[in-house]
N, C-alpha and C positions, 0 to 999 in steps of 0.2 A: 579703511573699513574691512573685515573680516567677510572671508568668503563666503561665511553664515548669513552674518549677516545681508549682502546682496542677493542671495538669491529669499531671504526670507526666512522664519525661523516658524514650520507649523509643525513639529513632530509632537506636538503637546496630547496626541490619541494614543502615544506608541505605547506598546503592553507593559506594565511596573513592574519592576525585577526587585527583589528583596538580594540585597546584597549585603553580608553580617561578618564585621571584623575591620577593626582599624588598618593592621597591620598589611592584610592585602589589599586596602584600598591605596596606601603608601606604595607599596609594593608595584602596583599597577599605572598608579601615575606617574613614577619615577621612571618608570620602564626597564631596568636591568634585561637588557636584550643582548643577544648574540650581533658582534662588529657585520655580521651580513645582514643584518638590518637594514630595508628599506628608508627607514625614517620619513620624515615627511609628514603630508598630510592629508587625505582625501577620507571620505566618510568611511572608506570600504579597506583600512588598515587595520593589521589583525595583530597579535601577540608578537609578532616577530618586528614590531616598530618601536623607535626609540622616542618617547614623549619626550622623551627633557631636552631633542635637538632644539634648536631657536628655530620656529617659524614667523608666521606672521604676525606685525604686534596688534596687542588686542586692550583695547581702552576697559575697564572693568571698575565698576562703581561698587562699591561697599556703604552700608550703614547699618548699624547696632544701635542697640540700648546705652546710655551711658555707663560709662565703668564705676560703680557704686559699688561694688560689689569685685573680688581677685576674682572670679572667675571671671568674669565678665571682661573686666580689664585685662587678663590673659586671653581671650578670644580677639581681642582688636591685635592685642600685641602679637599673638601669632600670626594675625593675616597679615600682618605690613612686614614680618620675617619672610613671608612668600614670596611676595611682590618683588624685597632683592637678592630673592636666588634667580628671576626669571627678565634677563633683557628683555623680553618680548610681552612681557605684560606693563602696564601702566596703569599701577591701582589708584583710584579717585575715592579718598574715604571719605565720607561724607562724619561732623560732630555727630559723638553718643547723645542720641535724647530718650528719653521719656516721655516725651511728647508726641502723641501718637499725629495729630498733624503737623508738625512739624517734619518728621518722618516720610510721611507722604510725600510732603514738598521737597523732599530729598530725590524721593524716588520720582517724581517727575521733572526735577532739575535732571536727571541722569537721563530722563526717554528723551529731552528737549535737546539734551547735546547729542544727539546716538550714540550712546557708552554701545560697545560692544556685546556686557553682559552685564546683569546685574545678582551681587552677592547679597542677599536681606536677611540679616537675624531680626524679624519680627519684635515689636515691644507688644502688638497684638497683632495675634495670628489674624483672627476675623475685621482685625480693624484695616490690615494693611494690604485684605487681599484682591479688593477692588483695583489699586493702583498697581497691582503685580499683574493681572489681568491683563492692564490697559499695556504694561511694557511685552509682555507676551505677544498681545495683539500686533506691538507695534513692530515683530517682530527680532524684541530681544528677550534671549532667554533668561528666565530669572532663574537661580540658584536659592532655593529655600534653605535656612538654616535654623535648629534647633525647636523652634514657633511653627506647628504649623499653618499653611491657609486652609480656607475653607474649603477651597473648590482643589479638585487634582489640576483644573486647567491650569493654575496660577501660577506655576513652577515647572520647569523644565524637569527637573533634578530635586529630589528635597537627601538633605542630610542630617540624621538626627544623632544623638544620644540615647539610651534605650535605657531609661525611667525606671520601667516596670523590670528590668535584668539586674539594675543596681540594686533593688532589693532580693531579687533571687541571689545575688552575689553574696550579700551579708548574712541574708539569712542562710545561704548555704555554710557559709564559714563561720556560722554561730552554730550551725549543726555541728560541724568536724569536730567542734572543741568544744559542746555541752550535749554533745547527742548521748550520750550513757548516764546521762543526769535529768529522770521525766519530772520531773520537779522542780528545774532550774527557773529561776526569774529574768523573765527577757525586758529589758525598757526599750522605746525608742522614742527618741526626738526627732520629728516630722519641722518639715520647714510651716509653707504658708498651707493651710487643710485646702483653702478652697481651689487651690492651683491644680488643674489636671497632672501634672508631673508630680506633685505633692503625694495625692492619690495613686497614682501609679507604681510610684515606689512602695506606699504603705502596700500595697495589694502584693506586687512581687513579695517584700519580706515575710506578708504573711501563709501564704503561697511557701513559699522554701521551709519556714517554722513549719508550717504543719506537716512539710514528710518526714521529722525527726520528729511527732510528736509535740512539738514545742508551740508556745504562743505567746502572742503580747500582753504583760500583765499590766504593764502600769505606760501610758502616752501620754507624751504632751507636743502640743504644737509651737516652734517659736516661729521666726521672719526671716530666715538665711540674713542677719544681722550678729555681732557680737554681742552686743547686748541682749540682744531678745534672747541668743541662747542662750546667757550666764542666767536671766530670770528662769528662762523657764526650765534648764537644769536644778536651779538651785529648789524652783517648787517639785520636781521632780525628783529629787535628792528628799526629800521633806517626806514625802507619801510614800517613797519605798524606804521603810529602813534594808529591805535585803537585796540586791543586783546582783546577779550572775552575769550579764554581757548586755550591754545599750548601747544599739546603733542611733547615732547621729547623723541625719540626711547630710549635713552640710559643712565642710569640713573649714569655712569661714565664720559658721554662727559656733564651728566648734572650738574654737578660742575660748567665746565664751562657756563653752560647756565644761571646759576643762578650765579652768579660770573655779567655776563655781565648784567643782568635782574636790580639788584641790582646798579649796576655803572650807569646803564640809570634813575634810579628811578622808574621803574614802577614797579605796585603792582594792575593794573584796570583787570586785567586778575584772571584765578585758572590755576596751569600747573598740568598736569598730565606726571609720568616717566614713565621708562622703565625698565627692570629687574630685581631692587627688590632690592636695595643695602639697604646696613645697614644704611648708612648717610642718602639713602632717607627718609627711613622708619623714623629716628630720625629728620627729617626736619618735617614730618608729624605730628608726636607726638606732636613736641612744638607749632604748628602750629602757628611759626610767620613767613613764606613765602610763595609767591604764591603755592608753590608745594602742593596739595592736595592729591594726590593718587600717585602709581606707579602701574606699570602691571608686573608681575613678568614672567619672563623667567627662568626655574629653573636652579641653579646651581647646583643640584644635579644630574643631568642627568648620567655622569659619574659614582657617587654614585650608582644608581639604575642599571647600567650596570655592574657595580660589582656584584652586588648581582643579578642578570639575570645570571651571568654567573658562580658564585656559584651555583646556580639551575642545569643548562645546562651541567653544569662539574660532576655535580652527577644525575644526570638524575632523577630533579624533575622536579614540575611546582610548579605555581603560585598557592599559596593555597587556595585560595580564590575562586577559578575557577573550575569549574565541570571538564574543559578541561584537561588531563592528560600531556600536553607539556606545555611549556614556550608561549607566544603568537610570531609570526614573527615580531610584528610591534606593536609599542606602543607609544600614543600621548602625552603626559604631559600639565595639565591645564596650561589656563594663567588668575589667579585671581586678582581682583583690591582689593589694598590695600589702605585703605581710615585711618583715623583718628578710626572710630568706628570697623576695626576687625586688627590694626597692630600689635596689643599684641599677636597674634599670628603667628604671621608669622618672628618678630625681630629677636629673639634669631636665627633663622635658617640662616639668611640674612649673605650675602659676605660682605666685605668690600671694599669699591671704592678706 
């Protein structure tokens, strides 16, 4: 058992640090230290230690939503790539459900064994945050991912994706490329309306349209499903005869958008996705369909909550950080992925 763990895990008061960017969250848990690195591990290890030496191993329970969904199924598949870069971790993944108690009973199979830490992508934030409480209490820290809980007690750590920046992303890059056009026709296909991240995206996008002047003329909502986008493309297709550029939140319902885009003929538009998928990303590259860019939502969130809670389990931080603890709170970029940088970002992408 982890040295956190014995003496207790109560830092759940300590002040939330907004920390924004994937790539220095990477960057920090990997540690890229100078060979006079200390390493090791005590709470009070600063920018000059090396995270990635092997410490003490640390038992770490995961559970998700089922993979119904690439993204989704990319979030499980990245966390169990972590688990064997790291001798010292020992991931316990608990089945994807949908089952909000079923879930629970997950997470208190893991307080009943003393996992070390626990990793939770939520299937409801407010439904699962009693049982994240209880593992808190019992002195393991939970790693919030993606969903959040109710209460700040509930999580040690939360890591999210940033919702409301993915539509500042597209609508910013719908600016770049129809900002001298005040009369352009913007569409977008929204996932599920009543979903807080549903809404948070619409509001970024419409947020970034309006410093260019621009707005949404014509919405429809599908289900991050292919078929609900090819319906609701195809009604959307039907009510605008004229596009200039349609963001699609989801770049798995956007199969079907482009499925139905293709069946009407049109090609007078550029579409911009959502997430980050591997097919988009290769639609991009060959660039022979409207799809021009995607906005990525990481799938690695889970990933990086592993490794926050490999940290947390041995009582480091983030190395990259003067700060001696883990941060409370951490935002993950949402970068456009266009034709001229997707060579970087492919190899990393889910599959739809």
């Amino acid at each position: 058992m982890s040295a956190t763990r014995q003496r207790g895990y109560r830092r759940v008061t300590s002040t939330a640090v907004a920390f924004i960017g994937a790539g220095v969250l990477l960057a920090g848990c990997t540690g890229n230290t100078p060979e006079s690195s200390g390493g090791g591990g005590g709470g009070g290890n600063d920018a000059a230690s090396d995270n990635d030496e092997q410490g003490e191993t640390v038992r770490i329970g995961f559970s998700a939503p089922a993979a119904d969904h690439g993204w989704m199924a990319g979030i499980t598949e990245a966390a169990r790539a972590v688990d064997e870069e790291y001798d010292d971790v020992e991931l316990v993944v608990a089945e994807g459900t949908n089952d909000v108690s079923t879930q629970i009973s997950q997470v208190e199979t893991f307080i009943n064994e003393g996992v070390d830490a626990i990793v939770l992508l939520p299937f409801d934030g407010a439904a699962l945050t009693p049982v994240a409480l209880e593992a808190m209490e019992a002195g393991i820290p939970v790693i919030n991912v993606d969903r959040e809980f109710d209460s700040p007690f509930a999580a040690r750590a939360t890591i999210l994706g940033d919702n409301y920046g993915m539509g500042v992303s597209a609508g910013t890059y719908i600016c770049e490329e129809l900002g001298d056009q005040p009369d352009a026709v913007v569409a977008e296909i929204a996932g599920i309306d009543s979903l807080p991240l549903t809404q948070d995206r619409s509001q970024g996008f419409a947020d970034a349209l309006a410093e260019c002047g621009l707005e949404v003329s014509n919405r429809v909502a599908a289900d991050f499903t292919v078929e609900g986008g090819e319906e609701a493309a195809s009604n959307l297709l039907q009510a605008a005869p004229r596009i200039d550029a349609l963001w699609n939140h989801d770049d798995d319902q956007g199969v079907g958008v482009l499925a139905a885009i293709e069946a009407a003929g049109r090609d007078e538009f550029l579409m911009v996705g959502g997430a980050g998928s591997a097919n988009a990303m290769r639609a991009i590259q060959e660039g022979n369909s409207v799809l021009q860019a995607t906005v990525i939502y990481p799938h690695t969130q889970a990933a990086d909550g592993i490794r926050l809670a490999r940290l947390v389990a041995q009582d480091k931080n983030v190395s990259d950080l003067v700060s001696p603890e883990v941060p409370r709170r951490i935002t993950l970029n949402a970068p456009v992925v266009t034709a001229d940088n997707v060579d970087q970002y492919i190899d990393r992408a889910f599959e739809s």
